[in-house]
N, C-alpha and C positions, 0 to 999 in steps of 0.2 A: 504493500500500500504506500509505502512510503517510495517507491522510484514512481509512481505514477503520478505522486503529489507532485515528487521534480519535475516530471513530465507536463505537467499540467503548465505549470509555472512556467515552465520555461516557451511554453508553445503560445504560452499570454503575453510573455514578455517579447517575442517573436513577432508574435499577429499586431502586437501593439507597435512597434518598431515600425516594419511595413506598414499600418495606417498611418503614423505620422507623417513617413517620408509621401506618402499619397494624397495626403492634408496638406503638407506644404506645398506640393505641386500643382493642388486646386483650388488656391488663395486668389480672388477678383482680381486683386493688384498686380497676380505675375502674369505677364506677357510673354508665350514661349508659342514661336510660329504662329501660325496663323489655328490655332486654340479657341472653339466659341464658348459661348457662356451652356451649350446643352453636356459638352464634354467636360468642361468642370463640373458640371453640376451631376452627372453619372461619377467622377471622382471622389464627389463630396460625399458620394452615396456609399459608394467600395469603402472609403476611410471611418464612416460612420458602423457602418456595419464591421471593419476590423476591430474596430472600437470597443463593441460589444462581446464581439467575438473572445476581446483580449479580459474586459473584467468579466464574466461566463467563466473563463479557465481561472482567472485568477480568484472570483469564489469559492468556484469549485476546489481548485486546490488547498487555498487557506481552511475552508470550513471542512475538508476533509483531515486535514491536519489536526484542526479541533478537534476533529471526532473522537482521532486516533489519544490524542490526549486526553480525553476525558474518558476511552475506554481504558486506558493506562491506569489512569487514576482511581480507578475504582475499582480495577481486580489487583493491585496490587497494596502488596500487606508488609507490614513492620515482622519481621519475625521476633517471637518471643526473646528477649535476653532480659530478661528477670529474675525467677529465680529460677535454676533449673530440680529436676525433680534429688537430683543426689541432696539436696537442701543448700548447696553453695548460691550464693547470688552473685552474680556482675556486677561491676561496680556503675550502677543507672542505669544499665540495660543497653551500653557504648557496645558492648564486642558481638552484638546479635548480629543477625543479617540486615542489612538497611538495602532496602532497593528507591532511589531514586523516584521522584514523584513530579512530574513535569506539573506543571502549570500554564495559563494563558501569561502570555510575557506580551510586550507592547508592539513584537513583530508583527502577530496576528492581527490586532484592533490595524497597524499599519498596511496590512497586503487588504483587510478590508474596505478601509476606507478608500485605497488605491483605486479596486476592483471597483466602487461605489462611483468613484467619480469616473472612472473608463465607461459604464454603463451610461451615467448622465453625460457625457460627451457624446457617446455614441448613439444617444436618440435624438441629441440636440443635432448636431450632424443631419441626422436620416432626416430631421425635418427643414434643416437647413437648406436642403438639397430642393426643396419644392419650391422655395423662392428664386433659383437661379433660374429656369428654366422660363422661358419666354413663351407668354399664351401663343398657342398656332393659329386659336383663330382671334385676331382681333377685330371686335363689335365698335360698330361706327354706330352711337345712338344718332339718328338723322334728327331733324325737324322739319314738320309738316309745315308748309308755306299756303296759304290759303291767297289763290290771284286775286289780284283788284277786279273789281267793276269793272263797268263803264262812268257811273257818276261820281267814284272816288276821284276825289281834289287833296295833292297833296300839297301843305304850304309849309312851306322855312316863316319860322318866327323868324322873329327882330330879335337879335341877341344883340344887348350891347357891345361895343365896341371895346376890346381891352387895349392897352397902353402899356406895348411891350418895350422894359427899356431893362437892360444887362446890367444897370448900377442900381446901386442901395444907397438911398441917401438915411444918412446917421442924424439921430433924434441928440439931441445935449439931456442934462438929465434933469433940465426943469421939464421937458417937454417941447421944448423949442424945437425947430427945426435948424439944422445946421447948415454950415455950408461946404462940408466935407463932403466929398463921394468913395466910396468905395468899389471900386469895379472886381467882382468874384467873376475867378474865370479860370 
C-alpha cells in the first residue's frame, strides 16, 4: 500500500507539472504564431482538467496514507514490561517491546490542503475555459423602422446658436471678470 501511495503522489505531482507548463502556454497575453483565442481556450480546458487530475491523486494518496496510519494505530500495542510473572518488575516498564505509533504530522493537513486547492484551480480553469471561446453565432438585435406617410412633415427646430470659442476667460475671486485668457489646448 505504501508504493502505490508513492505512486499516486508522484503521478499528481507529474499531471500537475504538465498542466502548469499547459496553463502557461494558454495565458491571453502570450502571443505564439498565429494561436486563436478557441485553441487557448481547448488548453485552458487540458490544464484544468490536469489540475484535477493532479489533486484526485494527490487525495487519494494522502488520505490513503491516513488510512494506513490510523490502521497502525490501532492494532498496535505496548507490550507488557511491568511486572513479569517470575515477580521481578522492570524498572517503569523501559525494557518491554515498544513498537512505534505514527501519528497525523503537518505533512498530511499539507498534501491536503495542496490537493484542495489543485481541485479548486482545476474547476476554476474548466470554467475558465467557457469565456474564451467566441459565440459562433452572433445575434444582431435589428430595429423595426416603421416608413413615413405621405402627410409626415419633418421640421428642424430653432436651436440656439452656441459660441464656440477654444479660450476660458478667468473669473478674479470677487466675481469679477478678468482680463486674463487662458487658451487649453
Amino acid at each position: 500500500l505504501l508504493q502505490a501511495v508513492r505512486a499516486l503522489m508522484i503521478v499528481g505531482i507529474v499531471i500537475g507539472s504538465i498542466g502548469c507548463l499547459i496553463a502557461i502556454f494558454a495565458l491571453k497575453c502570450l502571443k505564439m504564431g498565429n494561436m486563436e483565442d478557441n485553441i487557448k481556450a481547448t488548453m485552458t480546458l487540458a490544464s484544468g482538467i490536469m489540475f484535477l487530475l493532479a489533486g484526485v491523486c494527490g487525495i487519494a494518496g494522502v488520505s490513503a496514507f491516513a488510512n494506513l496510519i490510523v490502521q497502525s494505530f490501532r492494532f498496535t500495542s505496548y507490550s507488557d514490561g511491568g511486572f513479569n510473572m517470575y515477580g521481578g518488575g522492570n524498572i517503569g516498564g523501559l525494557t518491554g517491546g515498544l513498537t512505534p505509533r505514527y501519528t497525523f504530522g503537518p505533512a498530511l493537513f499539507v498534501g491536503w490542503i495542496g490537493a484542495a486547492i489543485l481541485v479548486v484551480g482545476g474547476v476554476m480553469m474548466c470554467l475558465a475555459c467557457r469565456g474564451m471561446v467566441p459565440d459562433k453565432q452572433q445575434r444582431y438585435d435589428g430595429t423595426a423602422y416603421k416608413a413615413a406617410s405621405h402627410h409626415t412633415i419633418y421640421k428642424s427646430e430653432p436651436r440656439p446658436r452656441q459660441n464656440f470659442n477654444d479660450s476660458y476667460e478667468a473669473h478674479s475671486a470677487e466675481g469679477r471678470q478678468s482680463n486674463q485668457r487662458f487658451d487649453y489646448v
